[in-house]
Phi, psi and omega in degrees: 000114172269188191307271296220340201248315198286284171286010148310305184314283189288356163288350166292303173322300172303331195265295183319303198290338194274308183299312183312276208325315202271347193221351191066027158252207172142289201285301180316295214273341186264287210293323188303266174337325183245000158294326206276328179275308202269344198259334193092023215232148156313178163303294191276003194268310165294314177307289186336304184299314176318309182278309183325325215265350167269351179298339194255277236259011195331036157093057166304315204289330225264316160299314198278334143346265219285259187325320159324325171260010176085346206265002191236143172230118163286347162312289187308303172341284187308326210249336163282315169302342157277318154316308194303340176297302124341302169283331156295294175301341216265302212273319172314289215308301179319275209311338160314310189272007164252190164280113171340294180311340164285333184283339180297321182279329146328305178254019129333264168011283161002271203297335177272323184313312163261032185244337183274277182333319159273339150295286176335283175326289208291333173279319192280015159263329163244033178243001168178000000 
């Protein structure tokens, strides 16, 4: 890896942790894209790297913020991190067996799907 690859890296990294901390996205919506735009990397190579590079570090200073502050229900944590596990894997295996280009559009698809809907709310909340 040379110099130049290394910090593309770490500013996605950094750019990720700051939007995770601050809005709750980062791997899909930030790390995917710009592995795949900035990098060259496939659909599915960046989705891999991507879930590799959250197992260690899955926002810890960033949960204990948030439980510092009341803000986290661990009940709910625990019964979705054990479906996610299941469903991570479920979801590698489907994506794996398609074409990258379908899996990209797919989750194209997603991401406008959940960027109009939360602009629309966010607008009808802040027109009254």
């Amino acid at each position: 890896m040379d110099i130049n690859t290394l910090l593309i890296l770490m500013a996605i990294g950094l750019f990720a942790g700051i939007a995770s901390g601050f809005v709750g996205i980062g791997g899909g919506m930030i790390i995917v894209p710009a592995l795949v735009f900035g990098l060259g990397m496939s659909q599915h190579m960046a989705q891999g790297t991507s879930l590799a590079m959250m197992i260690p570090p899955i926002g810890i200073l960033a949960v204990v913020s948030y439980y510092k502050a009341g803000a986290v229900n661990l009940q709910f944590a625990a019964a979705i991190a054990v479906t996610f596990i299941l469903g991570a894997w479920l979801g590698s295996k489907w994506s794996l067996k398609l074409n990258p280009a379908v899996v990209r559009a797919i989750f194209a698809v997603c991401m406008l799907y959940a960027a109009i809907r939360l602009g629309w709310k966010s607008w009808l909340e802040l027109k009254g």
